[in-house]
C-alpha positions as CSV (number, residue, x, y, z in Angstrom):
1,X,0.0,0.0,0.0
2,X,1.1,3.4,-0.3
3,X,3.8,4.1,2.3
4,X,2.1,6.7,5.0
5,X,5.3,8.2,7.1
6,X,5.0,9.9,10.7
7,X,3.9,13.4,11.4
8,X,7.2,15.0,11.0
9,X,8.3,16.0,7.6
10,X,11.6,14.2,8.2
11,X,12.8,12.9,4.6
12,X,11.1,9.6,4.4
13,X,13.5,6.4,3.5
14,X,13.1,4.5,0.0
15,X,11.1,1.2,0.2
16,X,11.7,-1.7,-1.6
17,X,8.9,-1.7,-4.4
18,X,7.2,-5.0,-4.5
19,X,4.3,-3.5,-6.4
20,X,3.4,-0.6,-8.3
21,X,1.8,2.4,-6.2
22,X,0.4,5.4,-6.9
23,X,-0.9,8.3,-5.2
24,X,-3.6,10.6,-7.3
25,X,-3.9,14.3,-6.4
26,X,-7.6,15.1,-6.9
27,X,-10.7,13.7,-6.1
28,X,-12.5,15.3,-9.1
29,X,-14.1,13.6,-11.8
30,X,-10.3,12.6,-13.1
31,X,-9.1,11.6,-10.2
32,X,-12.3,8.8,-9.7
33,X,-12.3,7.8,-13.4
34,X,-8.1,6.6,-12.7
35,X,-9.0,5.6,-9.5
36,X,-11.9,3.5,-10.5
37,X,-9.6,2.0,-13.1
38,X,-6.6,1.3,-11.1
39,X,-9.1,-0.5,-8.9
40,X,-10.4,-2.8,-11.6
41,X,-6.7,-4.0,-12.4
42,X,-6.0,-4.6,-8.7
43,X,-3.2,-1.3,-9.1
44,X,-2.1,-0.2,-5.4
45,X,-3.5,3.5,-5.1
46,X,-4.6,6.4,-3.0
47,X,-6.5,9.4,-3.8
48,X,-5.6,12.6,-1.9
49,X,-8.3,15.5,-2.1
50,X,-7.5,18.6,-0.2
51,X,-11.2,19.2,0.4
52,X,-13.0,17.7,3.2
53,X,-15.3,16.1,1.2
54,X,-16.4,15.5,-2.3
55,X,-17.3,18.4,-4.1
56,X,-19.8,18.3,-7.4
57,X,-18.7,21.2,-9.3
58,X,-15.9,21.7,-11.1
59,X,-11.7,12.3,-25.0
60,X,-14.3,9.9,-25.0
61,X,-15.0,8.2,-21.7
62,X,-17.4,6.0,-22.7
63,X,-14.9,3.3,-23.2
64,X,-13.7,3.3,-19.9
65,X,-17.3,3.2,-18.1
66,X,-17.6,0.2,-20.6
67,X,-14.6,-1.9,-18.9
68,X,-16.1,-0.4,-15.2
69,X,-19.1,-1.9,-16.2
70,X,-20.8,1.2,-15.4
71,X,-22.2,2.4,-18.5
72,X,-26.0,1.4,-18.3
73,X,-25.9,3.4,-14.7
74,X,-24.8,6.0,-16.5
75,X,-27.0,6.1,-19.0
76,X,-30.1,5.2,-16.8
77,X,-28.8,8.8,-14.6
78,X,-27.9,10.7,-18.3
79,X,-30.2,12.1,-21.4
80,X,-28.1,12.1,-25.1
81,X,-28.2,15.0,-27.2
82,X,-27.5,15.3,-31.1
83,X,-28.2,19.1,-31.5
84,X,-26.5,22.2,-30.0
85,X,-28.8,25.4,-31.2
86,X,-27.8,28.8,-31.3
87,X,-30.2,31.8,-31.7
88,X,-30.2,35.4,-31.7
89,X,-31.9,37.7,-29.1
90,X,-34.8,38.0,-31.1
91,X,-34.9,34.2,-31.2
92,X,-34.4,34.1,-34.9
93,X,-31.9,30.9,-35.5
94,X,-28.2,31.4,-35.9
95,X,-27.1,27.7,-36.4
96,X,-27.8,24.1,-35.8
97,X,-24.4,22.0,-34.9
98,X,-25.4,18.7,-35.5
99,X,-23.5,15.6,-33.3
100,X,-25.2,12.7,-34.3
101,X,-22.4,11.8,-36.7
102,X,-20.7,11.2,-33.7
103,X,-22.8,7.8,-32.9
104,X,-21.5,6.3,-36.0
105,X,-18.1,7.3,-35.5
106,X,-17.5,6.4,-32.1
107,X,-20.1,4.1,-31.3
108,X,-21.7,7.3,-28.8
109,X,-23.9,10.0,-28.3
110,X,-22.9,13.2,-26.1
111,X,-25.0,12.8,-22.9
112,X,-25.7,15.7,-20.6
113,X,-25.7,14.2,-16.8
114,X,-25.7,15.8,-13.1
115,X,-22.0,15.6,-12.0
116,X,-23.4,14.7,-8.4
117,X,-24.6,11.9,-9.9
118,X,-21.7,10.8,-12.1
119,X,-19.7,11.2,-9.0
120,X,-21.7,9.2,-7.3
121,X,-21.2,6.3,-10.2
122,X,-17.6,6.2,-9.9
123,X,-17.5,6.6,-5.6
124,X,-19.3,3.5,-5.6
125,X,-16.4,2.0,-7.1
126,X,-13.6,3.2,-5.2
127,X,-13.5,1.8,-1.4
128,X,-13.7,4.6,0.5
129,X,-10.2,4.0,3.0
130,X,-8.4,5.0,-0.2
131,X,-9.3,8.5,-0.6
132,X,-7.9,10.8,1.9
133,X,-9.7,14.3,2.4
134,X,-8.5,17.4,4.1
135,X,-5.2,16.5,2.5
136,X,-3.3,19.9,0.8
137,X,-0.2,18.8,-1.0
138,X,2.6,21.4,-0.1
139,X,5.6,19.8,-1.3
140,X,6.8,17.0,-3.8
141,X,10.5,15.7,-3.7
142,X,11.7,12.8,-5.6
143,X,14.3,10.4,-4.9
144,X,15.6,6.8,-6.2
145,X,12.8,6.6,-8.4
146,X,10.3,7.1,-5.8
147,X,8.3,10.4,-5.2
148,X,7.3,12.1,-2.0
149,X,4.3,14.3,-0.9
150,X,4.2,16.5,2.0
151,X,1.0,17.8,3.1
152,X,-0.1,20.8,5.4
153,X,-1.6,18.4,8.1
154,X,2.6,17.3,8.2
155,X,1.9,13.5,6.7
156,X,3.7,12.5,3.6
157,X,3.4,9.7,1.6
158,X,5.6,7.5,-0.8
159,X,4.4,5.6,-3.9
160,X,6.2,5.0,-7.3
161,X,4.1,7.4,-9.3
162,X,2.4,10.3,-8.8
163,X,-0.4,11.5,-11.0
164,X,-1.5,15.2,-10.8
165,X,-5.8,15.6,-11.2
166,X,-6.4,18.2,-8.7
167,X,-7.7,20.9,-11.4
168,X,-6.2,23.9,-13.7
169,X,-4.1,25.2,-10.8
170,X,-3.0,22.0,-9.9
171,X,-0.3,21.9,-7.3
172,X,1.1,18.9,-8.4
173,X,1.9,20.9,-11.6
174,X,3.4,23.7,-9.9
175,X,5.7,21.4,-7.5
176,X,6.9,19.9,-10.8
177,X,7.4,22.8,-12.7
178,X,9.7,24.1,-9.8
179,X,11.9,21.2,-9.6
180,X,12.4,21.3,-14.0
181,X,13.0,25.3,-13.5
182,X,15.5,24.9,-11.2
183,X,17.4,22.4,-13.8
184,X,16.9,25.2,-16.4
185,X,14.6,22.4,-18.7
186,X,11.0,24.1,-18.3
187,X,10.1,25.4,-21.6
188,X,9.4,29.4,-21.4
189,X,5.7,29.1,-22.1
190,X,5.1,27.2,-19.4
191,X,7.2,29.9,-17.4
192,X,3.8,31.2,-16.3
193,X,1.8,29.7,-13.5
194,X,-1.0,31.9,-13.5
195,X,-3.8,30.8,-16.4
196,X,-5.2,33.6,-18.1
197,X,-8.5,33.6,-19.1
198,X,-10.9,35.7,-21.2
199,X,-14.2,35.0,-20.3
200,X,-16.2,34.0,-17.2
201,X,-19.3,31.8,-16.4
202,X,-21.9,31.8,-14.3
203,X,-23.7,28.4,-13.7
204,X,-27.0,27.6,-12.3
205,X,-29.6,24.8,-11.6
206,X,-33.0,25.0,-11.1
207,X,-35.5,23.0,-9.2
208,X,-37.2,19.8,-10.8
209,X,-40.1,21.2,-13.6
210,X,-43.1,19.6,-14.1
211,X,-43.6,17.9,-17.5
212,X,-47.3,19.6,-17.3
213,X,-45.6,22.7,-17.8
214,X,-42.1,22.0,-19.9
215,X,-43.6,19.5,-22.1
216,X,-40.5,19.5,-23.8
217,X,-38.6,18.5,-20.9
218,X,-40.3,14.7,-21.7
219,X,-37.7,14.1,-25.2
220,X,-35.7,11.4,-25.7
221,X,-32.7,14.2,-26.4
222,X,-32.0,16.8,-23.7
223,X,-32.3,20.0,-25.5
224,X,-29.0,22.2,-25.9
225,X,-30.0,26.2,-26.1
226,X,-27.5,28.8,-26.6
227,X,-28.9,32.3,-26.7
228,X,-26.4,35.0,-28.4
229,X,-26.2,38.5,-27.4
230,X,-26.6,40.7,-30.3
231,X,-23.6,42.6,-30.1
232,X,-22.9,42.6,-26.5
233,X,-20.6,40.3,-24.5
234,X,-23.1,38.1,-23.3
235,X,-23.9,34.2,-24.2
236,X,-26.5,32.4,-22.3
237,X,-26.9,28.4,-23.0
238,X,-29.9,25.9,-20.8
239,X,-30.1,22.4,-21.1
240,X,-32.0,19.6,-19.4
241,X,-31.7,16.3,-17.8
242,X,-32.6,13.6,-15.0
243,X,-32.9,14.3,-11.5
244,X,-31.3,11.1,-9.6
245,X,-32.4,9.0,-13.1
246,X,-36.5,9.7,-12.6
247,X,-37.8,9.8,-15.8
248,X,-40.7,12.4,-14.1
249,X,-38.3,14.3,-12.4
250,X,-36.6,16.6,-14.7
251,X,-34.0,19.8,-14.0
252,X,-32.2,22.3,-16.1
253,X,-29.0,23.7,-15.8
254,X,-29.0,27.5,-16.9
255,X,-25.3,29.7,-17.6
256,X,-24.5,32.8,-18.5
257,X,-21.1,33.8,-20.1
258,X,-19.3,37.3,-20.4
259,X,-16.6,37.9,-22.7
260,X,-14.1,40.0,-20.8
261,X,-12.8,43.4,-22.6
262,X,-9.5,42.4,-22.0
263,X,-6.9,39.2,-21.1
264,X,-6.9,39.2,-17.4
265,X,-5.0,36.8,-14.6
266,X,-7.6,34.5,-12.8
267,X,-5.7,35.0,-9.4
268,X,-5.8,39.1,-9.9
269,X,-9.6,39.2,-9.8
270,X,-11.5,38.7,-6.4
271,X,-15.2,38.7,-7.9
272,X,-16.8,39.7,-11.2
273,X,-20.4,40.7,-11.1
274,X,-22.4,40.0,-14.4
């Protein structure tokens, strides 16, 4: 199992590896899918999430819920959709994008799902002792081809490999960008830690609709509405889907976009009102 060390940070001593381990940073929707699959081929792991707890929010996977033997539950808990539909504010059609080619191609159809319930799919799958919450990884230090992680509750772990999920500003990243900086090898693009962004998003749910009222809401395909401002920054997009798999129960998820003026530094702006 992954090699937990004592509360000091005191450098931890190499351990003879009899099997592969690997520690994942990240309890997101990454993090899970590896874990789940490192868990069907009987891989030593541990996931390490700095949250306390799970938190829903945040290539074509439908191969690997087909070797989880999970991809019925997910499509009993998700609604496909073909079409993406944009329209003008006067609601005068801009374009159809059409994605049912796709089902021929790659055997699939997009699906639009809760992510509370696709996490739920993959936690099932992952006994719970292996994921460790309230864990922030502060430091990374490798050594005889073994890697270390320290975190801020002063545990650190050992494993073989170490595999970075924990999101866009991913600590993991940044640890191992330090160490190839300081040996002069990290390219200059990726000289910047801070991800600039040009746009921002706000994303809401509401509660479950009654099919009385949102007929519409009872298709086969979730519908996928994107609503254009006419020449103003703004982009809003709704879609719908199962609640918890009831066929009755249906939600939509509602977001609106702004297209910033200018290039700005996600960690130089404290809130953006829209």
């Amino acid at each position: 199992m992954v090699q937990e060390n004592s509360q000091t940070q005191e450098e931890p001593q190499p351990q003879p590896m009899d099997t592969l381990r690997v520690m994942i940073v990240g309890a997101g929707i990454g993090g899970l899918m590896l874990a789940a699959l490192l868990e069907t081929a009987s891989i030593e792991y541990s996931v390490f999430e700095r949250a306390p707890d799970v938190k829903p929010l945040g290539a074509n996977v439908f191969l690997a819920f087909e070797q989880l033997g999970i991809l019925e539950e997910f499509y009993s808990k998700a609604k496909p959709f073909a079409q993406t539909r944009a329209y003008g504010e006067s609601h005068d059609k801009i374009r159809i994008r059409d994605y049912s080619p796709a089902n021929e191609i790659a055997g699939y159809l997009p699906h639009i799902i809760a992510r509370p319930d696709l996490y739920d799919i993959l936690l099932k799958r992952i006994p719970a002792h292996k994921i460790h919450y309230s864990k922030k990884v502060l430091s990374i230090q490798h050594k005889d081809n073994q890697v270390t992680i320290g975190c801020s509750d002063k545990t650190s772990y050992v494993a073989d490999i170490l595999v970075g999920a924990d999101g866009a500003y991913s600590a993991v990243r940044q640890g191992l960008y330090k160490q190839i900086h300081a040996q002069g090898k990290l390219p200059v693009q990726d000289q910047e830690i801070q991800l600039p962004f040009k746009s921002i998003c706000l994303v809401g749910q509401t509660t479950p609709q009654a099919l009385e009222k949102f007929p519409q809401l009872s298709e086969t395909f979730s519908r996928f509405d994107i609503v254009v401002g006419d020449n103003k920054p703004y982009t809003h997009k709704a879609s719908n889907y199962l609640l918890d798999g009831d066929p009755a129960s249906r939600q939509g998820v509602l977001s609106r976009s702004r297209q910033l003026p200018e290039q700005r530094v996600g960690s130089r702006i404290c809130s953006v009102h829209v």
